[in-house]
C-alpha positions in Angstrom: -31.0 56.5 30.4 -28.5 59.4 30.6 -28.3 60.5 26.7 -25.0 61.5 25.4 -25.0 65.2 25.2 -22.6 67.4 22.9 -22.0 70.4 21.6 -19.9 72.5 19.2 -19.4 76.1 19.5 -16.2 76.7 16.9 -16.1 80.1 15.7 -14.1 83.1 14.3 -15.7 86.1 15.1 -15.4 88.9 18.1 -15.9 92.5 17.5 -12.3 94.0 17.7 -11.6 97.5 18.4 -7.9 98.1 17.4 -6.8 101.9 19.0 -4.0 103.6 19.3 -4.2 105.9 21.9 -1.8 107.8 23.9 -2.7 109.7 27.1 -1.4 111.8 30.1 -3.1 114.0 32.8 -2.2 116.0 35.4 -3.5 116.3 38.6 -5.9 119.3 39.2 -5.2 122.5 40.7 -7.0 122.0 44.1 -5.9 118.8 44.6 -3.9 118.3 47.7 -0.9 117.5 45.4 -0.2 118.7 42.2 2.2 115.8 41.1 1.6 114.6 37.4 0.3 111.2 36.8 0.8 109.6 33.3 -1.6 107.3 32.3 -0.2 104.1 29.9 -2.6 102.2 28.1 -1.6 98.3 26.6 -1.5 99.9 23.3 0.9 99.4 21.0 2.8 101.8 19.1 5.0 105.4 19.6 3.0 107.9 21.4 2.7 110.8 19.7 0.5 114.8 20.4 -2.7 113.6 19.8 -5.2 115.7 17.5 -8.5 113.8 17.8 -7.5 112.4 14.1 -9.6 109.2 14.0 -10.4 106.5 11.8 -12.9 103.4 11.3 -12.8 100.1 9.5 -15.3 97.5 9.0 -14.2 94.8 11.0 -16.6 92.3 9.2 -15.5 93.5 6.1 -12.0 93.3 6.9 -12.2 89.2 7.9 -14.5 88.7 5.0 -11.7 90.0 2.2 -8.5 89.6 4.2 -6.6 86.3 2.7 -5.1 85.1 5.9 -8.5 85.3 7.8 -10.4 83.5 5.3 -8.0 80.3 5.1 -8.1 80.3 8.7 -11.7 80.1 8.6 -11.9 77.1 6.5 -9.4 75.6 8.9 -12.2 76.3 11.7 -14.8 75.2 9.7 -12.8 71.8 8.9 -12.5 71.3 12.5 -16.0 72.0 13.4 -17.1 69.1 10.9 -14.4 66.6 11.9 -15.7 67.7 15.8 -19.2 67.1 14.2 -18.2 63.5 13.0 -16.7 62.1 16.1 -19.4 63.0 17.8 -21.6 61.3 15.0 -19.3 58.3 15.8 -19.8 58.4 19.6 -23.2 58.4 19.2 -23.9 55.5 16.7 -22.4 53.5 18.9 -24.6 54.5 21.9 -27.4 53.5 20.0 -26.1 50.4 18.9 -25.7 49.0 22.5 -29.4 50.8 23.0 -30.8 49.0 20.2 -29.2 45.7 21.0 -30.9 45.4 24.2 -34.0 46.9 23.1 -33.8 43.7 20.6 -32.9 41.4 22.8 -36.1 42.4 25.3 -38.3 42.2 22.2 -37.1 38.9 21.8 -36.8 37.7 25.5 -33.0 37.0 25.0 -32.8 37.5 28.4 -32.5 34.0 30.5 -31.9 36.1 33.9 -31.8 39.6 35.3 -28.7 39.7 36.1 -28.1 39.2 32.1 -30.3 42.1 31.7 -28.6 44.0 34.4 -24.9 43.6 33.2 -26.5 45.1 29.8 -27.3 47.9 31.6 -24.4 48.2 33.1 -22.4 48.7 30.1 -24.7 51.1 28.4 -24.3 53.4 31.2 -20.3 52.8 31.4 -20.2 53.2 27.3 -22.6 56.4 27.5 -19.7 57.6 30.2 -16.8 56.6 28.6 -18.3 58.8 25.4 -19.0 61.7 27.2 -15.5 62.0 28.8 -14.0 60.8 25.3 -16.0 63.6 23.6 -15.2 66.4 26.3 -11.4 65.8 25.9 -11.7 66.0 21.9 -13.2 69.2 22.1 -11.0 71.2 25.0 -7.9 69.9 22.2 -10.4 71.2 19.4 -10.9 74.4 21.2 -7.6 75.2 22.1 -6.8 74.8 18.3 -9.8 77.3 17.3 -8.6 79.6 20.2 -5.1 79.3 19.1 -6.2 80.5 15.6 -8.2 83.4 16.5 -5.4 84.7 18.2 -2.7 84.7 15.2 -5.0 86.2 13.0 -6.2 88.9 15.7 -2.4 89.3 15.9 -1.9 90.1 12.8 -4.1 92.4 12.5 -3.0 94.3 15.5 0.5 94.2 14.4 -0.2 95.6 10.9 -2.3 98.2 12.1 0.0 99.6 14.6 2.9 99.2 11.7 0.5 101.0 9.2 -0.2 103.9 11.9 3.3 104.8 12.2 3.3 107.1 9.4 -0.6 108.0 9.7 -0.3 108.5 13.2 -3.9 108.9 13.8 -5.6 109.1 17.4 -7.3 105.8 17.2 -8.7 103.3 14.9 -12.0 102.3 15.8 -14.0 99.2 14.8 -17.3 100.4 12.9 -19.4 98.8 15.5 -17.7 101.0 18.6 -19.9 104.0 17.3 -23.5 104.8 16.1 -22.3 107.4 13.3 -19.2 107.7 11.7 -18.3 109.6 8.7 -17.8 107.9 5.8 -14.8 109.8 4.6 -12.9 108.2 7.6 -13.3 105.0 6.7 -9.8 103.6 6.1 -11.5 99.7 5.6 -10.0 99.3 2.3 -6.5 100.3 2.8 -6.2 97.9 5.7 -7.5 94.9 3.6 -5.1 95.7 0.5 -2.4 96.0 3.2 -2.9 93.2 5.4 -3.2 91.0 1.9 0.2 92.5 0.4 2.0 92.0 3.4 0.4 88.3 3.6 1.6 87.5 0.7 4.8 88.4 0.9 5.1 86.5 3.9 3.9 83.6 2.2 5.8 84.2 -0.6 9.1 84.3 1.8 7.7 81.4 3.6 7.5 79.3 0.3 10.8 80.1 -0.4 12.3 78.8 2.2 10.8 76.1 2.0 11.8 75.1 -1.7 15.6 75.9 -1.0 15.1 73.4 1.7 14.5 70.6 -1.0 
């Protein structure tokens, strides 16, 4: 008998490299033209001359200490466990109809084949019914986790390219995008104390709002 299989794969992670780069080039002196091609990244931000002035963060550390990210997280993690559950549910009840049948052939129950048949029948329509019950859940569950990852990637981005505006360096790279960087360029701990302050002023503004509408 087909077995009801199902998985969960709910997380908030990803490497994220957040740059800000700005480029042009022109065309070399033996091409057959000489016309000047800029090259536009999706970066966000003012361009600016660029003088290879780079920086790093720890993008682990960053999610690990950065308010916002962490009660995202236990939102994901509620989710996985509620996913978990249903399919905890879906499942008992499989192996109720399993074990109802198995009792009843233990106990020859069965007056007929076509009794025993008709059984059968419904275990396999209850073990498809769960599958396809279980595989809509999750593509709502997932486009809920996905949904998440992308605010809080969004935030990030936005701050970072707010936070650059008056640092203006070349790019800031993700600790993981290099083998060696030195530590005097890591910048970790003023992103986290500035993605938290502006968090919670946001939250603070939100609350606000939200009391004066009482």
């Amino acid at each position: 008998m087909k077995q009801l299989v199902l998985a969960v794969a709910l997380f908030l992670a990803g490497t994220t490299a957040v740059t800000i780069t700005s480029c042009s080039g022109e065309g070399s002196a033996d091409s057959a033209d000489s016309t000047k091609k800029e090259v536009k990244g999706e970066q966000k931000g003012e361009s600016f001359t660029a003088s290879t002035n780079i920086r790093y963060v720890d993008f682990d550390s960053v999610m690990a200490n950065y308010e916002y990210a962490k009660e995202q997280g236990k939102v994901l993690e509620q989710i996985a466990a509620q996913l978990q559950q249903y399919q905890n549910t879906l499942g008992n009840r499989l192996a109720q109809k399993q074990n109802e049948i198995q009792q009843k052939m233990q106990t020859n129950a069965y007056t007929s084949e076509a009794q025993y048949k008709q059984d059968m029948a419904e275990l396999q329509s209850l073990d498809q019914s769960s599958s396809a019950q279980y595989a809509k859940r999750a593509e709502t569950e997932q486009a809920r986790v996905n949904e998440i990852q992308k605010n809080v990637k969004e935030a990030i981005d936005e701050f970072v390219v707010e936070y650059n505006k008056d640092k203006k360096y070349d790019a800031i790279l993700d600790k993981s995008a290099g083998l060696y960087f030195n530590p005097a360029l890591d910048i970790t701990g003023e992103i986290v104390k500035g993605l938290n302050e502006a968090y919670a002023k946001k939250k603070g503004s939100e609350d606000k709002k939200a009391e004066d509408k009482k």
